[in-house]
N, C-alpha and C positions, 0 to 999 in steps of 0.2 A: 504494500500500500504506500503512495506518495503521500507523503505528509504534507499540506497546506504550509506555505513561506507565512507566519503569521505571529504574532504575539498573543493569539489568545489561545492558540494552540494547547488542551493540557499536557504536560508530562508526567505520565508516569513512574511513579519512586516503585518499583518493584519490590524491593525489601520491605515497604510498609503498607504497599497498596492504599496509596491516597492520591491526588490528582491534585492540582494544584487550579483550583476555579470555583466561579461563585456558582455555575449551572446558566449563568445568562450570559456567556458571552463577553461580561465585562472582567477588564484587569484584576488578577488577585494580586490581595495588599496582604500579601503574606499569610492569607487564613488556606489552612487546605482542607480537603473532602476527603473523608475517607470511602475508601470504595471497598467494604466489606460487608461480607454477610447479614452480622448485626446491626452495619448500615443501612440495609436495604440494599444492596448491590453482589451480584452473584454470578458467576460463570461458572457453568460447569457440563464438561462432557462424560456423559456414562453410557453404558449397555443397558441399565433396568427401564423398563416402560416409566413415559413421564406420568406425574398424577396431578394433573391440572389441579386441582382446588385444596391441595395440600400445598401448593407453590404458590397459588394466587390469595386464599385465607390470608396469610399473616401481615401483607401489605394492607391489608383493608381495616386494621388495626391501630393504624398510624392515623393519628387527629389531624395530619397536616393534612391528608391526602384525601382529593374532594372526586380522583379520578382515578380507573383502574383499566389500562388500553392490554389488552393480547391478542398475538397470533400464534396460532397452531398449525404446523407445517406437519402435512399427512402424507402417507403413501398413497398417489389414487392406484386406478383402474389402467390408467392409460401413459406411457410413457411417448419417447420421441417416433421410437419405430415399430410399436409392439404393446399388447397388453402386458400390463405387471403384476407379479405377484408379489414381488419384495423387492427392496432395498436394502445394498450393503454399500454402509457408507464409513469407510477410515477418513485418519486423521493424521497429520503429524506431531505427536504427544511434545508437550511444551511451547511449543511453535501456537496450536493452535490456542490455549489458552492464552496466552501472549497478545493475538491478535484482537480476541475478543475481548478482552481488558481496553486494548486501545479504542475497538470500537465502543465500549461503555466508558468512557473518558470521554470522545469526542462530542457524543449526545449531551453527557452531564455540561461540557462547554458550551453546547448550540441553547439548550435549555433547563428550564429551575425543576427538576426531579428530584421525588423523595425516594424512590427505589428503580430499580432494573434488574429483570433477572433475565441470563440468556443462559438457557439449556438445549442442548442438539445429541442425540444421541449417537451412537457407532454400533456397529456392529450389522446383523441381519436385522431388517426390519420388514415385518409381515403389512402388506395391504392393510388400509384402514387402521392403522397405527399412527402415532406422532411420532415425529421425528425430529423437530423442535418446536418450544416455547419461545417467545421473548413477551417478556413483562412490565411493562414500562408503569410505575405510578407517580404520579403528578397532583399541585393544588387545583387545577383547573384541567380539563378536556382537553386543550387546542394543543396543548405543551405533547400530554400524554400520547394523543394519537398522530400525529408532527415527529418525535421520537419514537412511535412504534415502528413506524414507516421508513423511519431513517436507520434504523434497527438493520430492520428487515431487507434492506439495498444493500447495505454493507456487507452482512451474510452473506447474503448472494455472491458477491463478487468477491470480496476480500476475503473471506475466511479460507482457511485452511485447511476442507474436506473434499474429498473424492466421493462419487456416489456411482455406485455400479445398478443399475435397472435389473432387477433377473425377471423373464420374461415367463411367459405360461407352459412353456415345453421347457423349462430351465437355460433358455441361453439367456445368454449378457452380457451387456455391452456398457462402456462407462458413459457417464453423460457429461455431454461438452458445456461450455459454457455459454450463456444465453447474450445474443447481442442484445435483446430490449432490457436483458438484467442491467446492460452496462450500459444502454441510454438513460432507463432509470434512476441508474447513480449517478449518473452528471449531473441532475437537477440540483443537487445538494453542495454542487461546486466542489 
């Protein structure tokens, strides 16, 4: 991923995981954000099925948060060349957590978030399963669903998975990358 030439750019402190931004874009005067768990902010890649409303409850407990935006990324029916019956999708361990930090840093800069959760799983994943979460909560709506979206572009292009289609007689084939993924992400500069 290119990094924007900018000053409002956050950097991430990896040893403390905090980010250095108010969430709106303006200069930090030295306060920073922590980007952890018990902050409301969460990356994570696993193999176990995700559990929507065990992920999304605890955010809705926070008195700031007047918004609660997700998307769920399914297996369908149908892939590029072929019916599907699954997905196997790797990753490059480290690499990819790395990236997805960055991209919940850049959101927390664009806008005033009280949580973010991006979960994507690995491994085989059966039809009609998720295969990721992103979780965005916010004081207001327009932040929330503005950084789902922005979320959700970034994955796309930037993250650091492979996803193989396996098809209904078992072949498969890996899936390329989408040019509207990456006209998508222009919008966001």
């Amino acid at each position: 991923m290119t990094e924007p030439n900018n000053s409002t750019t956050p950097v991430l402190d990896e040893s403390t995981q905090t980010v250095g931004a108010h969430g709106n874009g303006e200069a930090d005067q030295g306060a920073k954000r922590e980007l952890t768990i018990t902050a409301g902010f969460e990356v994570r890649v696993q193999r176990r099925p995700i559990e929507i409303e065990s992920e999304v409850a605890p955010l809705m407990r926070n008195p700031n948060v007047g918004a609660v935006v997700n998307i769920l990324g399914i297996v369908r029916h149908f892939g590029d060349e072929d019916e599907v019956s699954a997905l196997e999708v790797e990753h490059y361990p480290g690499m990819t957590e790395q990236e997805l930090w960055s991209i919940v840093a850049e959101a927390i800069a664009r806008w005033d978030l009280e949580a973010v959760k991006i979960i994507h799983r690995i491994g085989r994943i059966a039809l009609g399963n998720a295969v990721v979460l992103v979780v965005v909560a916010a004081e207001h709506r327009a932040a929330a669903f503005t950084a789902c979206e922005f979320l959700m572009d970034f994955l796309k292009c930037h993250a650091p998975f492979w996803k193989k289609e396996i098809g209904r007689y078992g072949v498969s084939r890996w899936v390329d990358a989408k040019a509207r993924d990456e006209r998508e992400m222009q919008r966001w500069g």
